[in-house]
C-alpha positions as CSV (number, residue, x, y, z in Angstrom):
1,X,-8.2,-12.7,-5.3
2,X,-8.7,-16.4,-5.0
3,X,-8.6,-17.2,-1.1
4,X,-7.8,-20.6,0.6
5,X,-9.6,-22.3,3.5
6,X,-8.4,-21.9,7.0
7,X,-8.1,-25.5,7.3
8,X,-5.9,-25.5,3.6
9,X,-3.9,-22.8,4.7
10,X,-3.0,-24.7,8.1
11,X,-2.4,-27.7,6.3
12,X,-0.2,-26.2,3.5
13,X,1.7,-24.7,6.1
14,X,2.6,-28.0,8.4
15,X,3.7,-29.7,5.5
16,X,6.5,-27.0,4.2
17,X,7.3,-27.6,8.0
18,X,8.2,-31.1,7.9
19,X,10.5,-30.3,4.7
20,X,13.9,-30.4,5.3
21,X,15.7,-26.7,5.9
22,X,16.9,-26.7,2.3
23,X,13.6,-27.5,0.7
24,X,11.7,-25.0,2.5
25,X,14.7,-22.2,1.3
26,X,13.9,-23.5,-2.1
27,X,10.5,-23.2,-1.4
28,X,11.0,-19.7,-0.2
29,X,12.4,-18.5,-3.3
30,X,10.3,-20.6,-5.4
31,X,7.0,-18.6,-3.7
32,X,9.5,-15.0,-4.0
33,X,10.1,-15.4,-7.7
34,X,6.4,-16.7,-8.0
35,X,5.2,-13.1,-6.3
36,X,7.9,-10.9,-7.9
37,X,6.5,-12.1,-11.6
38,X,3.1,-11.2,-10.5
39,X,3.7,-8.2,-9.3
40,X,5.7,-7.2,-12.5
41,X,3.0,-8.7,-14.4
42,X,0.1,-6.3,-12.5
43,X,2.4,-3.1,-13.0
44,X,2.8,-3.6,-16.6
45,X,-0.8,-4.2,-16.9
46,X,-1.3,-1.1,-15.0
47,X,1.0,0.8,-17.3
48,X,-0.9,-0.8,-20.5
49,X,-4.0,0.5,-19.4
50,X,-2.5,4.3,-18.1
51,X,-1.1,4.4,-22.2
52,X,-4.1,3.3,-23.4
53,X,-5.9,5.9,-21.1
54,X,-3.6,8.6,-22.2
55,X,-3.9,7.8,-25.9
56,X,-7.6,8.2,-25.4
57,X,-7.4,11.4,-24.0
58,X,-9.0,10.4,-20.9
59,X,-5.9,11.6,-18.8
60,X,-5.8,14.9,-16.9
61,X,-2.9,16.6,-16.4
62,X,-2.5,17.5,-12.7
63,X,0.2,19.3,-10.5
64,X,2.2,17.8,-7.7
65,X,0.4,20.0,-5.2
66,X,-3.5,18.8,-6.8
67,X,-1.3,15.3,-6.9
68,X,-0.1,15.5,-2.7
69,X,-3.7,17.0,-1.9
70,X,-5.8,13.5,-3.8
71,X,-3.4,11.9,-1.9
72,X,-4.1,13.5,1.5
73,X,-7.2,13.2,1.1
74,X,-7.7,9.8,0.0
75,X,-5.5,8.7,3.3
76,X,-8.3,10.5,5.5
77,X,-11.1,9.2,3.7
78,X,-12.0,6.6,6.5
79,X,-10.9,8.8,9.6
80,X,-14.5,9.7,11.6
81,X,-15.3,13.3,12.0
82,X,-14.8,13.4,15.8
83,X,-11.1,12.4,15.5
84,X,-10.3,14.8,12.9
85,X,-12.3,17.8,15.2
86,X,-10.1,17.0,17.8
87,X,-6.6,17.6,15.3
88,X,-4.8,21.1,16.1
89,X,-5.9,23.5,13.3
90,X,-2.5,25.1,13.3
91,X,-0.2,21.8,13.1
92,X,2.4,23.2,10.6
93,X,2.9,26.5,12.2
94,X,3.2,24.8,15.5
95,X,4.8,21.6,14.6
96,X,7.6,21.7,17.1
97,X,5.1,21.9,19.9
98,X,3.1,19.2,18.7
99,X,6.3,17.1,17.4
100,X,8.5,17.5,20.3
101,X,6.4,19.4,23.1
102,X,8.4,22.8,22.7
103,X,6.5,25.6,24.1
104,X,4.5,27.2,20.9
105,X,5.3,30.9,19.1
């Protein structure tokens, strides 16, 4: 990803504000349909290369619940040890304590 100066940036940015209301809309949209076609364009690569995985046969098959659990775990990948020690071990048995403070079963 290609980034711009600070100073670019800054300067990009004052001159879309001395456009006139309509320009900048156009502008808007302009910059909306830009990002919009590369996002299409990165998902069908992504697709491309997922096919061309799976005709490979480097795909593994997977179940939602291996699927959820990846995902978990990926999500806590960066959370340090001490914050996770300090999580209730029994947070789905007790979830309406934790959730909204009842007293627990």
């Amino acid at each position: 990803m290609t980034t711009i100066p600070e100073m670019t940036f800054t300067k990009i940015l004052e001159a879309a504000d001395r456009l006139q209301l309509e320009d900048q809309e156009d502008l808007i949209r302009i910059l909306q349909n830009r990002l919009r076609d590369r996002r299409r364009a990165e998902l069908i690569k992504d697709v491309q290369e997922a096919q061309q995985e799976f005709a490979l046969g480097e795909c593994k098959p997977v179940t939602p619940a291996q699927l959820i659990w990846q995902v978990a775990q990926e999500l806590m990948a960066d959370v340090p040890p001490e914050i996770l020690e300090q999580l209730p071990t029994d947070g789905a048995a007790q979830h309406d304590h934790y959730i909204y403070g009842m007293p627990k079963r």
